[in-house]
N, CA, C and O atoms as CSV, one atom per row, in Angstrom:
chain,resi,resn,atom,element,x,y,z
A,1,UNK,N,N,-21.028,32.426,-10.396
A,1,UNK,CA,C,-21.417,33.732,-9.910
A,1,UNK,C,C,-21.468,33.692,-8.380
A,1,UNK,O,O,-22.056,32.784,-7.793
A,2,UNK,N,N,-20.818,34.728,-7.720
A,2,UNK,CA,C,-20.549,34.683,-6.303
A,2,UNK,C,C,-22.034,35.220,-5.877
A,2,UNK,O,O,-22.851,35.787,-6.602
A,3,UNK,N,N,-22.166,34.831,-4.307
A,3,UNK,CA,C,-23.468,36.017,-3.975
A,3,UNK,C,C,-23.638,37.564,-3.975
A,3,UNK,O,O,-24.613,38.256,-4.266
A,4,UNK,N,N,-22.688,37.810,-3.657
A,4,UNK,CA,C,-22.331,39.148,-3.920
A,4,UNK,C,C,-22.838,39.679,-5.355
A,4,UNK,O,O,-23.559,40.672,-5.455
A,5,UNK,N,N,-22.325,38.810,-6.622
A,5,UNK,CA,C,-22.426,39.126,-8.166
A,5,UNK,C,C,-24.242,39.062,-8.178
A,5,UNK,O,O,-25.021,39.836,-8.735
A,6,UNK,N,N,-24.560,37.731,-7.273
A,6,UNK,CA,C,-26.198,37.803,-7.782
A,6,UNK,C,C,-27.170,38.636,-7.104
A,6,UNK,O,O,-28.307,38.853,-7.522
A,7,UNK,N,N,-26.719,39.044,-6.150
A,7,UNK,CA,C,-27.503,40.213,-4.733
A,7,UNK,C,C,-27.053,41.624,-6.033
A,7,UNK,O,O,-27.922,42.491,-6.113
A,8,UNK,N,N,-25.932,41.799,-6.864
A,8,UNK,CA,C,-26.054,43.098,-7.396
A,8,UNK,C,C,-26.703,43.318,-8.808
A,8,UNK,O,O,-27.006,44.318,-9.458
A,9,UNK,N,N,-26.798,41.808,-9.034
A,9,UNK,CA,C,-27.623,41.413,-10.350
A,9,UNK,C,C,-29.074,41.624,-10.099
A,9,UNK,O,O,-29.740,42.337,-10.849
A,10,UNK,N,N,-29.540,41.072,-9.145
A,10,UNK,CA,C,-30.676,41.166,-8.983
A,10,UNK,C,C,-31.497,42.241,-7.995
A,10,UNK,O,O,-32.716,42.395,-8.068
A,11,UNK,N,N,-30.553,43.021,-6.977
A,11,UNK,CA,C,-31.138,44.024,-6.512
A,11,UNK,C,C,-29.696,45.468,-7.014
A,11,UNK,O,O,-28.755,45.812,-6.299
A,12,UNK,N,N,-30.040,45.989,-8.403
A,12,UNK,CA,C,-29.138,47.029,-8.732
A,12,UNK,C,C,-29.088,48.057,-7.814
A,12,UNK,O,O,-29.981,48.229,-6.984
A,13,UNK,N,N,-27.949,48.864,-7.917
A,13,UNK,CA,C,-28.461,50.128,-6.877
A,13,UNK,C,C,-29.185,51.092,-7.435
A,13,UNK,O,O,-28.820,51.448,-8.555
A,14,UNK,N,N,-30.331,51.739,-6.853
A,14,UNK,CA,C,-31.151,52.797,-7.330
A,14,UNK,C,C,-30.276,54.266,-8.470
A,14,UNK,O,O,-29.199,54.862,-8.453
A,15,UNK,N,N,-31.326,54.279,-9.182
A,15,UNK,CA,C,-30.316,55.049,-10.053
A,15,UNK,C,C,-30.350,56.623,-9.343
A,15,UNK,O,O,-30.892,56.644,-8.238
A,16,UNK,N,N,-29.954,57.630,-9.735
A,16,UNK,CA,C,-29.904,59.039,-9.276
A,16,UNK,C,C,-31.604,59.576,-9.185
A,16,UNK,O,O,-32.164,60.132,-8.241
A,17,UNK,N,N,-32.153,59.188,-10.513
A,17,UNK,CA,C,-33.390,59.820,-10.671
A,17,UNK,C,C,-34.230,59.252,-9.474
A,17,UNK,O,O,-34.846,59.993,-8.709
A,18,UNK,N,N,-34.207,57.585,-9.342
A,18,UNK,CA,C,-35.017,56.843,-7.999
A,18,UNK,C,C,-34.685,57.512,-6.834
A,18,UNK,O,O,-35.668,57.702,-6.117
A,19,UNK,N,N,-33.764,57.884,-6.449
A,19,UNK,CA,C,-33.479,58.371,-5.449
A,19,UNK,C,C,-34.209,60.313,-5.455
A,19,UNK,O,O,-35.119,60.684,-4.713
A,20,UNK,N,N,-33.716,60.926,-6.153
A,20,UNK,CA,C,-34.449,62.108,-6.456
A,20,UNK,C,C,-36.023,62.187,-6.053
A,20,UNK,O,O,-36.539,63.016,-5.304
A,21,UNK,N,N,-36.792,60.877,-6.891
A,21,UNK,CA,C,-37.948,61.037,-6.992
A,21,UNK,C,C,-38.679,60.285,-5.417
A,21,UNK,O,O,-39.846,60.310,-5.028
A,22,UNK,N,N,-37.372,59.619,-4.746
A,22,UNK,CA,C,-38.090,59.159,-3.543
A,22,UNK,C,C,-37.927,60.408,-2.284
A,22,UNK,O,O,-38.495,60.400,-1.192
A,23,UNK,N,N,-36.968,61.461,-2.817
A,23,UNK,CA,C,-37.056,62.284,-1.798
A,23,UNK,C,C,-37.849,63.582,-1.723
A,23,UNK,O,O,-38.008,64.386,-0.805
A,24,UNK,N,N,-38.494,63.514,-3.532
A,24,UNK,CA,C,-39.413,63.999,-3.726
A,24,UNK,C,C,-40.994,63.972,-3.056
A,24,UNK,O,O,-41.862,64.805,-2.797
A,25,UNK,N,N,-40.823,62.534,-2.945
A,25,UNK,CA,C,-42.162,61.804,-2.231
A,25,UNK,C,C,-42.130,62.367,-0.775
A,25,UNK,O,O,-43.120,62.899,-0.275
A,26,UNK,N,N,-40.983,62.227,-0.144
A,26,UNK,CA,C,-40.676,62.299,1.072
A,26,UNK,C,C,-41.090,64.211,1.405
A,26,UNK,O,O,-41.824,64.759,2.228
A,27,UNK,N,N,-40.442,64.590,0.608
A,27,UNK,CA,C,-40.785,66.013,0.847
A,27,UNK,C,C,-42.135,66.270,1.057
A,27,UNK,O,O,-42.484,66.858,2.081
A,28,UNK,N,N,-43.180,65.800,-0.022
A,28,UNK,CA,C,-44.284,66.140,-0.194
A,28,UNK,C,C,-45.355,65.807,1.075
A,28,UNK,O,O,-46.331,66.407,1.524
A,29,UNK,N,N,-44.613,64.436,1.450
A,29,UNK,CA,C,-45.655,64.251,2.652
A,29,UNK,C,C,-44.908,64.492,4.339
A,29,UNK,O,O,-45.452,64.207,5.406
A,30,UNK,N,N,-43.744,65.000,4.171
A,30,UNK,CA,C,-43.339,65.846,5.419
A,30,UNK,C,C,-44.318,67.297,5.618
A,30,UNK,O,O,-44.987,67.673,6.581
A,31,UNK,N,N,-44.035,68.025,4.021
A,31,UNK,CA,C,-44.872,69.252,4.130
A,31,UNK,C,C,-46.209,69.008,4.465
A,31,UNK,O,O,-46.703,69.873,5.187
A,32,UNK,N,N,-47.240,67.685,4.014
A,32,UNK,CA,C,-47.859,67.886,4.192
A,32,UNK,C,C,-48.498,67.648,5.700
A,32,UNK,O,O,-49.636,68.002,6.011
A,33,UNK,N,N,-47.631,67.033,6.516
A,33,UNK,CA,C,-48.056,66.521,8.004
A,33,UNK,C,C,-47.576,67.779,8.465
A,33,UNK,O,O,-48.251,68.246,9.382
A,34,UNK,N,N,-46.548,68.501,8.075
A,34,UNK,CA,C,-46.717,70.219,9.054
A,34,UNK,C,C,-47.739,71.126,8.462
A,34,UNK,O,O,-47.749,72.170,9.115
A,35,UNK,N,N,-48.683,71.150,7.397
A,35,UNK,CA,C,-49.100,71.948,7.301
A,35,UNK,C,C,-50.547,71.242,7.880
A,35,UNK,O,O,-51.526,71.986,7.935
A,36,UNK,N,N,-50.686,69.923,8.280
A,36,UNK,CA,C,-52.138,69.538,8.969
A,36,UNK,C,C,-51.554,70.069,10.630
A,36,UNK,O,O,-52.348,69.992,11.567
A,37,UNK,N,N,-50.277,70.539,10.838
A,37,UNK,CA,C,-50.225,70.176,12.257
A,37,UNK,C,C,-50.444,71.959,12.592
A,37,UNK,O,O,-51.123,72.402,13.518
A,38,UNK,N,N,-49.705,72.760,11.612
A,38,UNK,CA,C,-49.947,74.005,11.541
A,38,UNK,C,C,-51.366,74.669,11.622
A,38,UNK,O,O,-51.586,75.634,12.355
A,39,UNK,N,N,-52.440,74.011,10.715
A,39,UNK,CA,C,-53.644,74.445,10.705
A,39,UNK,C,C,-54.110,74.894,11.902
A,39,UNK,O,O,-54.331,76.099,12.024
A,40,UNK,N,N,-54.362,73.908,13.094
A,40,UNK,CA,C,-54.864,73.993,14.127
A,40,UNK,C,C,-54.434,74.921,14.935
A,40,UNK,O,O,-55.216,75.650,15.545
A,41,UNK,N,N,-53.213,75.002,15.033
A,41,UNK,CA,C,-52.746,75.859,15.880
A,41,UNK,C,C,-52.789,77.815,15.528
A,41,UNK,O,O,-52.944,78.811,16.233
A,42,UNK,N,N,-52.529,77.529,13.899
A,42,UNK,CA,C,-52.631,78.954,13.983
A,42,UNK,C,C,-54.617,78.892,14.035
A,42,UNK,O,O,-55.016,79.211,15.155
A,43,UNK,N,N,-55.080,78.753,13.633
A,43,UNK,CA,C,-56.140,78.751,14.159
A,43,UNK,C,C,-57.083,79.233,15.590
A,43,UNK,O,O,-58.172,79.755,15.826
A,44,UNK,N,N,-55.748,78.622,16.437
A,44,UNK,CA,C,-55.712,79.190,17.672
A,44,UNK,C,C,-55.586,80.551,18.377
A,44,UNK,O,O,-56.215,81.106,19.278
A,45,UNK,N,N,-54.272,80.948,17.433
A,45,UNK,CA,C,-53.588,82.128,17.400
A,45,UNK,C,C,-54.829,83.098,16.525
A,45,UNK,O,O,-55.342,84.050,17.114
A,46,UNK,N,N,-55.194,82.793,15.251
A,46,UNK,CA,C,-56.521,83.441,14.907
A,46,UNK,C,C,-57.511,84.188,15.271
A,46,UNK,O,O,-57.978,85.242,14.838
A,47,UNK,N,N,-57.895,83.149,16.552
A,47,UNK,CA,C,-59.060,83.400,17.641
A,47,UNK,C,C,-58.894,84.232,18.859
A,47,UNK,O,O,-59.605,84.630,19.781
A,48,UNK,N,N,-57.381,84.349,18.390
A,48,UNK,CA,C,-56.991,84.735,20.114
A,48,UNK,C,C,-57.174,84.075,21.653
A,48,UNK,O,O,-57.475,84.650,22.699
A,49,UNK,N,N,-56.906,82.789,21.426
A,49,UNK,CA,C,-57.223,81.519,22.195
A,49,UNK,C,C,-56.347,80.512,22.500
A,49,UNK,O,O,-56.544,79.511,23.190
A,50,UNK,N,N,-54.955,81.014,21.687
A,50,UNK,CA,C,-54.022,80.059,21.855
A,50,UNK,C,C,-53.302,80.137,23.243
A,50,UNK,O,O,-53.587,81.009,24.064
A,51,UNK,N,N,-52.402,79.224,23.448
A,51,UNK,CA,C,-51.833,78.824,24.608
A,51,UNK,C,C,-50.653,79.713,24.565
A,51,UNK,O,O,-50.567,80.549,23.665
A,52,UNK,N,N,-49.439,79.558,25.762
A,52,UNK,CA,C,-48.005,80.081,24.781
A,52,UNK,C,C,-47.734,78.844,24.504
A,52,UNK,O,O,-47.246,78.753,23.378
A,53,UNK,N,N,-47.829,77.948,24.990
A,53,UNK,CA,C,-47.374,76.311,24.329
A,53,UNK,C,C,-47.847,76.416,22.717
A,53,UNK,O,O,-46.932,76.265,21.907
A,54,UNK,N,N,-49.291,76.679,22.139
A,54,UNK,CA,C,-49.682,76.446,21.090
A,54,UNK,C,C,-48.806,77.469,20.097
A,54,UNK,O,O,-48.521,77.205,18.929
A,55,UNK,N,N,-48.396,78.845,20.899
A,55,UNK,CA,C,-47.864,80.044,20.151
A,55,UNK,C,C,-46.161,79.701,20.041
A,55,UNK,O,O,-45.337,80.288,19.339
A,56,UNK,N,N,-45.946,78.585,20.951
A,56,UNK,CA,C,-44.229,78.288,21.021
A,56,UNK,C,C,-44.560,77.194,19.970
A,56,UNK,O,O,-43.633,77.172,19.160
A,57,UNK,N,N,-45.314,76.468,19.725
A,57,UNK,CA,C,-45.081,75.210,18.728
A,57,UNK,C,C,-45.389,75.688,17.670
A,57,UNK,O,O,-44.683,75.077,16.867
A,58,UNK,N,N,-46.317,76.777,16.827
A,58,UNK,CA,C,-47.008,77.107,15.916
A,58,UNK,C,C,-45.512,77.986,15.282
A,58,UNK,O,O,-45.268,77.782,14.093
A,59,UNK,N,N,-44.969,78.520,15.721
A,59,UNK,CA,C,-43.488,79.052,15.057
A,59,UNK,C,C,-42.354,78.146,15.034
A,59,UNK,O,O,-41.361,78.552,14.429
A,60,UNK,N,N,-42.304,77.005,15.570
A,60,UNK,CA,C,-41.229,75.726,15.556
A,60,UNK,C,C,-41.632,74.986,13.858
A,60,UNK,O,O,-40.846,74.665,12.967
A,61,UNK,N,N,-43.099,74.902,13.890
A,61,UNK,CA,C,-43.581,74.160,12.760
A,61,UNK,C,C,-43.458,74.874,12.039
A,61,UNK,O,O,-43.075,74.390,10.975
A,62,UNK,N,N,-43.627,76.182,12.032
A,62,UNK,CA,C,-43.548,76.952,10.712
A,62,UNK,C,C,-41.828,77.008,10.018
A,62,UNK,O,O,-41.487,76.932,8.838
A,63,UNK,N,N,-41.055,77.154,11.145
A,63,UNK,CA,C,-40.051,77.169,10.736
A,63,UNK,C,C,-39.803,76.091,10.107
A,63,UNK,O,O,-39.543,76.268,8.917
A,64,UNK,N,N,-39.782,74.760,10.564
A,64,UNK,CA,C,-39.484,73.543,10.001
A,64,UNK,C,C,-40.045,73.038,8.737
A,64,UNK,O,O,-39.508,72.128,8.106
A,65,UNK,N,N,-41.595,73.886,8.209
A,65,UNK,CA,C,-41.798,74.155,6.906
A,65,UNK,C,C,-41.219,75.089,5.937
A,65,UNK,O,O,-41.195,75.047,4.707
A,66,UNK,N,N,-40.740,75.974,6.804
A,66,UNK,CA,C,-39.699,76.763,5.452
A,66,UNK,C,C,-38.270,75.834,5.530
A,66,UNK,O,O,-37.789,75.411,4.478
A,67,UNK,N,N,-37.789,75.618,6.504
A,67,UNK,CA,C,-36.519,74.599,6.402
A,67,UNK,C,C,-36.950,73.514,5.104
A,67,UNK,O,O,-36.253,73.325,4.107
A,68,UNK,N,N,-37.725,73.135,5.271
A,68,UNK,CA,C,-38.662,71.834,4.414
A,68,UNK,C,C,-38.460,71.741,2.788
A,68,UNK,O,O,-38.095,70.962,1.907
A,69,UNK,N,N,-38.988,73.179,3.015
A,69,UNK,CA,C,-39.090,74.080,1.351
A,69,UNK,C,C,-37.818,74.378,1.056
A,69,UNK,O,O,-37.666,74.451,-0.163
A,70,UNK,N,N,-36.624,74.625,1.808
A,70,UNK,CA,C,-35.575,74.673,0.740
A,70,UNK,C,C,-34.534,73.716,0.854
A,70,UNK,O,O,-33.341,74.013,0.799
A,71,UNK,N,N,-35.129,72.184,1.065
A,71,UNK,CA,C,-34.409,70.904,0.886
A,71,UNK,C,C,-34.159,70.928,-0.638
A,71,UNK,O,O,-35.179,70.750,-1.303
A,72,UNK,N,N,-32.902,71.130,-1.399
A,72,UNK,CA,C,-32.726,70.317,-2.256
A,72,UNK,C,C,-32.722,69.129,-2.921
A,72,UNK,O,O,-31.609,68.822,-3.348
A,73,UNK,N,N,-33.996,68.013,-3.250
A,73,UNK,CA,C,-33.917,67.188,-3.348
A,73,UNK,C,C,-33.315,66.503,-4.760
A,73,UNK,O,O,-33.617,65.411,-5.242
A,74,UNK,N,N,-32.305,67.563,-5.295
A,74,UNK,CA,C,-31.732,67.156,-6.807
A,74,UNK,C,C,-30.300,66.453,-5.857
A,74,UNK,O,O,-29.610,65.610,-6.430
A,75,UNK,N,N,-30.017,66.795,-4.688
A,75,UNK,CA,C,-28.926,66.226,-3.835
A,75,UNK,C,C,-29.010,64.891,-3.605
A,75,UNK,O,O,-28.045,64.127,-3.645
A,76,UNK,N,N,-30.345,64.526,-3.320
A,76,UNK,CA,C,-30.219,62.934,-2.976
A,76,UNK,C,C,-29.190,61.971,-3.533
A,76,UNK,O,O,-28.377,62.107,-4.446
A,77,UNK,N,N,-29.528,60.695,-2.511
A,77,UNK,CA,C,-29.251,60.348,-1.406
A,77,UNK,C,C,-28.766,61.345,-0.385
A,77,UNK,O,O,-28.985,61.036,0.786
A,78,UNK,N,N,-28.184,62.418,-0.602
A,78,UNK,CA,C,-27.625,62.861,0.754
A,78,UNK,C,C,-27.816,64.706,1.172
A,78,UNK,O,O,-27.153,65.743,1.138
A,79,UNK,N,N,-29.169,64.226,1.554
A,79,UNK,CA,C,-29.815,65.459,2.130
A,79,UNK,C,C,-29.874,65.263,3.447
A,79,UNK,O,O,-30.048,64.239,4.108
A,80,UNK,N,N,-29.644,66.809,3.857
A,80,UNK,CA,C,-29.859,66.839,5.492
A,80,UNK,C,C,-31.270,67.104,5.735
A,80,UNK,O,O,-31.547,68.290,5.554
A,81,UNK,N,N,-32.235,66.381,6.084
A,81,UNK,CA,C,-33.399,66.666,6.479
A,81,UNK,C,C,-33.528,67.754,7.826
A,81,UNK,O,O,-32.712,67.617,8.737
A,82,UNK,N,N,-34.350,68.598,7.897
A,82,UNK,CA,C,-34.710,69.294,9.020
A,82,UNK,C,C,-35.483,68.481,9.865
A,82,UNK,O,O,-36.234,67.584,9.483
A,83,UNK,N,N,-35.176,68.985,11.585
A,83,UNK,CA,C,-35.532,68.109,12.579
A,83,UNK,C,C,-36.755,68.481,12.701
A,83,UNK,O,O,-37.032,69.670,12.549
A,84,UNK,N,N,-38.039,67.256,13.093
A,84,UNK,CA,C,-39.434,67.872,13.167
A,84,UNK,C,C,-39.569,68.535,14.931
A,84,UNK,O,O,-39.290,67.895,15.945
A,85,UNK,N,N,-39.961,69.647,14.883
A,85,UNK,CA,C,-40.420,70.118,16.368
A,85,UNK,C,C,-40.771,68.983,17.582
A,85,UNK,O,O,-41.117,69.362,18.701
């Protein structure tokens, strides 16, 4: 058995579903670091206290959470992730 034969014996390639379910993971905790980063800021905007910096980033993040939300992750391996703000 060559190395090649035992590197594919022993590390198989991930099946469709592993991959699915790791970009599943991935989704879940992208959304969830924009929606801790979102809080604050609209918050800001809330109070009527925000910055335009806080009011220019608070619509970058939002966008990049709806981008977020319509990742297909039945595509994996080969999704285009949206860029974070």
């Amino acid at each position: 058995m060559t190395d090649k034969e035992v590197d594919a014996y022993t590390n198989p390639p991930k099946t469709k579903e592993q991959h699915i379910a790791e970009a599943e993971q991935q989704k879940q905790m992208l959304l969830s670091e924009a929606t801790e980063t979102i809080a604050p800021l609209q918050d800001a905007v809330d109070l009527d206290i925000a910055t335009d910096e806080e009011i220019a980033l608070l619509k970058e993040w939002k966008k990049y959470r709806v981008l977020l939300n319509r990742v297909d992750t039945s595509l994996a391996p080969d999704i285009n992730w949206p860029q974070k703000p």
